[in-house]
N, C-alpha and C positions, 0 to 999 in steps of 0.2 A: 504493500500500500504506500511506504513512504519511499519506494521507489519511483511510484508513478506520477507523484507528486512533485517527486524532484526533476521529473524527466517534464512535467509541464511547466514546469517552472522557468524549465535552463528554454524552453522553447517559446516561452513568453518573451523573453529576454533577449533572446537572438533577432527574434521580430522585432523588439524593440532597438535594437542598436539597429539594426539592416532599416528601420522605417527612418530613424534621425540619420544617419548618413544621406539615403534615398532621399528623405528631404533637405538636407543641404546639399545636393550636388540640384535637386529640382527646383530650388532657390534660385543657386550662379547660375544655372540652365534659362531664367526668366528674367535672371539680372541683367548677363551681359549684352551688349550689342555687337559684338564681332562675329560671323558667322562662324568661320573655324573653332571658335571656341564651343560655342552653339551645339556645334556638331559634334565636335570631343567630349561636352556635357551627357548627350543624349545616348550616344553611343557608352558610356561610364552607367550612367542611370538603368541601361536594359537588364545588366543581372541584378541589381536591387529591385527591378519589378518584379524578375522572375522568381524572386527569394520569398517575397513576400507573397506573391501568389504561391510557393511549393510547388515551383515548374521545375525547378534548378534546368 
């Protein structure tokens, strides 16, 4: 039982770092104005969508 607990836990937790990284990179993604950056945002941002949707 306090294994499952712990295992929900550490995976609340992951979500939560992968969403605050995901959103500071989707921040500078909406900040900058320079396309290449833009682009290097967006491309950065794909496996933090796919983490938090559980696509890996």
């Amino acid at each position: 039982m306090s294994m499952m607990i712990l295992n929900s836990t550490v995976l609340w937790l992951y979500h939560a770092i992968v969403l605050f990284f995901g959103g500071a990179v989707a921040y500078n993604l909406f900040k900058t104005k320079k396309a290449q950056e833009a682009v290097l945002y967006s491309i950065i941002l794909v496996p933090f969508a796919l983490r938090l949707l559980q696509l890996k």
